[in-house]
C-alpha positions in Angstrom: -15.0 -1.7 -0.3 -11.9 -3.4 -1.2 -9.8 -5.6 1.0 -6.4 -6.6 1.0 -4.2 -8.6 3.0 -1.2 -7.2 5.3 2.2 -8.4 5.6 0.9 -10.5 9.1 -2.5 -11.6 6.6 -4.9 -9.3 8.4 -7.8 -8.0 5.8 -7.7 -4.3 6.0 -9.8 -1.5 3.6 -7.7 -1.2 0.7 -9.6 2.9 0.4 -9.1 3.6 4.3 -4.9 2.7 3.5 -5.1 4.9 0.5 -5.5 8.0 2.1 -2.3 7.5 4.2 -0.3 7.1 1.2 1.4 9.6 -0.2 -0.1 11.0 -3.6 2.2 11.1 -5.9 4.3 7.8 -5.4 0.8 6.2 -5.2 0.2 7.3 -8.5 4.0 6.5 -10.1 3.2 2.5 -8.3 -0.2 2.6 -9.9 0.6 3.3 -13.2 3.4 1.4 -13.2 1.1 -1.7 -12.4 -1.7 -1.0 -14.9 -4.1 -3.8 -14.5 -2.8 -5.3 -11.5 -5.3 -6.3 -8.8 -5.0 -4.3 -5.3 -3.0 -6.4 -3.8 -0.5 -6.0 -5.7 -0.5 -2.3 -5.8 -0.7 -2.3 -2.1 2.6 -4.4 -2.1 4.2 -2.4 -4.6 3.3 1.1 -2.8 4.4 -0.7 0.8 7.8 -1.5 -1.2 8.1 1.9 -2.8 7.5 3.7 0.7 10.7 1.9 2.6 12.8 3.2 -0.5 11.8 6.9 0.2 11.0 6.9 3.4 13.5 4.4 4.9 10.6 3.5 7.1 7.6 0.6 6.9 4.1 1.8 5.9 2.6 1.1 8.7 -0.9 0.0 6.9 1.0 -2.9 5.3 3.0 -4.3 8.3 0.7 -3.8 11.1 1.9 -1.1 12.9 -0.4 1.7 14.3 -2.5 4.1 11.8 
């Protein structure tokens, strides 16, 4: 299980967030940060989901899931 931090510094399941994000912009973040630890992929994704949703992902900023 892999754990990452939220935007509040909650520890959540790094897997369980996965499968709420969408597939294919999670794979165009991941491979664009080849080598990066989780965290950093779950920032990125957060980012990348406000630019094409123009909504938080929830998972990242503690809202409900």
């Amino acid at each position: 299980m892999t754990m990452v931090r939220d935007a509040s510094g909650r520890e959540i399941n790094f897997e369980v967030a996965q499968r709420l994000m969408d597939a294919a912009l999670f794979q165009k973040v991941q491979s664009s940060k080849t080598g990066c630890d989780p965290q950093t992929v779950f920032e990125a994704y957060a980012q990348a989901h406000v630019g094409k949703y123009h909504q938080s992902f929830a998972p990242f900023t503690g809202g409900r899931w």
